[in-house]
C-alpha positions in Angstrom: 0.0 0.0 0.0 1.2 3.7 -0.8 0.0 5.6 1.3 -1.7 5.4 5.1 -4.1 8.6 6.3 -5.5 9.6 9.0 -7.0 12.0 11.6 -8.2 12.5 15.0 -11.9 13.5 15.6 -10.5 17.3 15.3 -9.0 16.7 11.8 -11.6 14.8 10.9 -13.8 17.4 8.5 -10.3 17.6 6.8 -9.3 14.3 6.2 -13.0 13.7 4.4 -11.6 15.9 2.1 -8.4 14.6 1.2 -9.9 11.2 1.1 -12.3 12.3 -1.3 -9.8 14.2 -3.2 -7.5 11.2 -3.2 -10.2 8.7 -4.2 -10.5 11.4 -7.4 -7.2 11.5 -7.8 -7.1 7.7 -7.8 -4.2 8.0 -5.5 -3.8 4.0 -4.0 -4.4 4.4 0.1 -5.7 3.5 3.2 -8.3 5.3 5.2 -7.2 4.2 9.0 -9.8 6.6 10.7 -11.7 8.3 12.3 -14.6 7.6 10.5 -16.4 10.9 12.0 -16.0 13.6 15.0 -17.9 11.8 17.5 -15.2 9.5 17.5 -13.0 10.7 20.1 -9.2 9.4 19.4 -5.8 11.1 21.1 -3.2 12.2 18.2 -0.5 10.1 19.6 -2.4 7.0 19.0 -3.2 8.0 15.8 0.3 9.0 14.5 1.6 5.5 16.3 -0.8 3.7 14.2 0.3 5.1 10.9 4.1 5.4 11.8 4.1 1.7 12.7 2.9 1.1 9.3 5.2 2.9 7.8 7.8 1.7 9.8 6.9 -2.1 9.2 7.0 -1.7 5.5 2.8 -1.8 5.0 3.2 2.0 3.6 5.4 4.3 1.8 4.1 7.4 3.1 1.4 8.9 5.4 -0.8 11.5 6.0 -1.9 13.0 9.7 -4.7 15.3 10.1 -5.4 16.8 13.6 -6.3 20.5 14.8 -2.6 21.9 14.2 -1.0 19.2 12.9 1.8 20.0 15.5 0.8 17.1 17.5 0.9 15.0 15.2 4.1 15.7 13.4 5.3 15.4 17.3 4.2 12.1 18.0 4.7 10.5 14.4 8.3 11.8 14.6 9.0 9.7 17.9 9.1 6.3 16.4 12.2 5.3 14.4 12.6 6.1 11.0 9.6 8.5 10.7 10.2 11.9 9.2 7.2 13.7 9.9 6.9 17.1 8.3 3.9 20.1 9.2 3.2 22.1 6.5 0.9 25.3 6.5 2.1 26.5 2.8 2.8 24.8 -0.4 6.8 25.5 -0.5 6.7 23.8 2.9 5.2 20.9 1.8 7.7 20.7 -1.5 10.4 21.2 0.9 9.5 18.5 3.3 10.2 15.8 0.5 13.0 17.4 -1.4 15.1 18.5 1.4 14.3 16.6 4.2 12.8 13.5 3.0 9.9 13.1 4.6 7.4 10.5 4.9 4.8 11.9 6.9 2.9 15.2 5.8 1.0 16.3 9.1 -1.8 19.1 8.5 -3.9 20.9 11.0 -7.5 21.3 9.6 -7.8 24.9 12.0 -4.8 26.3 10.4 -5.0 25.2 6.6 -8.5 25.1 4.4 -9.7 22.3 2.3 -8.5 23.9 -0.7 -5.3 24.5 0.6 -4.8 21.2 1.9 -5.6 19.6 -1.3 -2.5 22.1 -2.9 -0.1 21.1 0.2 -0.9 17.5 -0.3 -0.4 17.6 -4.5 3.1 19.5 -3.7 4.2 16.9 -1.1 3.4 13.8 -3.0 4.5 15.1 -6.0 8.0 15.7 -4.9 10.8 13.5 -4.3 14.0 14.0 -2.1 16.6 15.4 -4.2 20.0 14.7 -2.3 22.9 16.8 -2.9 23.3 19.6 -0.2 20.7 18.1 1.9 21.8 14.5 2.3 24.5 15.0 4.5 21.8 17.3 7.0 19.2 14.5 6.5 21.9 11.3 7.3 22.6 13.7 10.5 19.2 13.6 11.7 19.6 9.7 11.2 22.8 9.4 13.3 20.9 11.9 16.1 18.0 9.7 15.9 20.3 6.5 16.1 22.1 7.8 19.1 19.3 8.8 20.7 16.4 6.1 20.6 19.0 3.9 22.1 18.4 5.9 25.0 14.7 5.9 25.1 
């Protein structure tokens, strides 16, 4: 599978959007929830799920919708191996992929609108990490990472 999304009851409304826009798209994912607002979920669950697929091979990429997408990119960005990226504006979410290689887009449905969104998400899958300059910066996040999830 491609790519995993999902959302918290707060980024809900948002991620109906994407789906939809996804599903038109005919972009191959995997809805993993919530399947409305009533359904009351915590963000770090939420980013767990997905990174753990992402992490165990089942997807390439994900997508995490909550209220600022802060908490998401937080949590997602705890397991090993995630590179979870928050993007507000469309050079942001180019940028995520080319120079930092990211395989997480996190979005906050208070911040950005459905239109938006829809632009951010285009940009981000649409690019791919370009090297050069930036692999040496991105291979020394994976050595901090390395040093430090030992620790955990």
């Amino acid at each position: 599978m491609y790519l995993a999304v999902a959302s918290d009851h707060f980024g809900y409304p948002l991620k109906r959007v994407i789906v939809e826009y996804l599903r038109e798209k005919k972009v191959e994912f995997e809805d993993l929830g919530v399947s409305s607002e009533e359904e009351v979920v915590d963000y770090p669950d939420v980013a767990l799920k997905v990174s753990l697929g992402i992490r165990e091979g089942k997807y390439q990429y994900g997508i995490l919708i909550c209220g600022t997408g802060i908490g998401m990119a937080l949590a997602a960005n705890k397991v090993p191996g995630i590179y979870a990226a928050c993007a507000h504006d469309i050079y942001s979410a180019e940028r995520a992929k080319k120079s930092n290689n990211s395989n997480v887009l996190t979005l906050g449905r208070h911040i950005v609108g459905p239109e938006l969104a829809k632009m951010l998400v285009d940009a981000w899958l649409s690019s791919d990490f370009q090297g050069g300059r930036s692999l040496p910066k991105v291979e020394k996040i994976r050595e901090i990472e390395k040093k430090f999830m030992k620790e955990a």
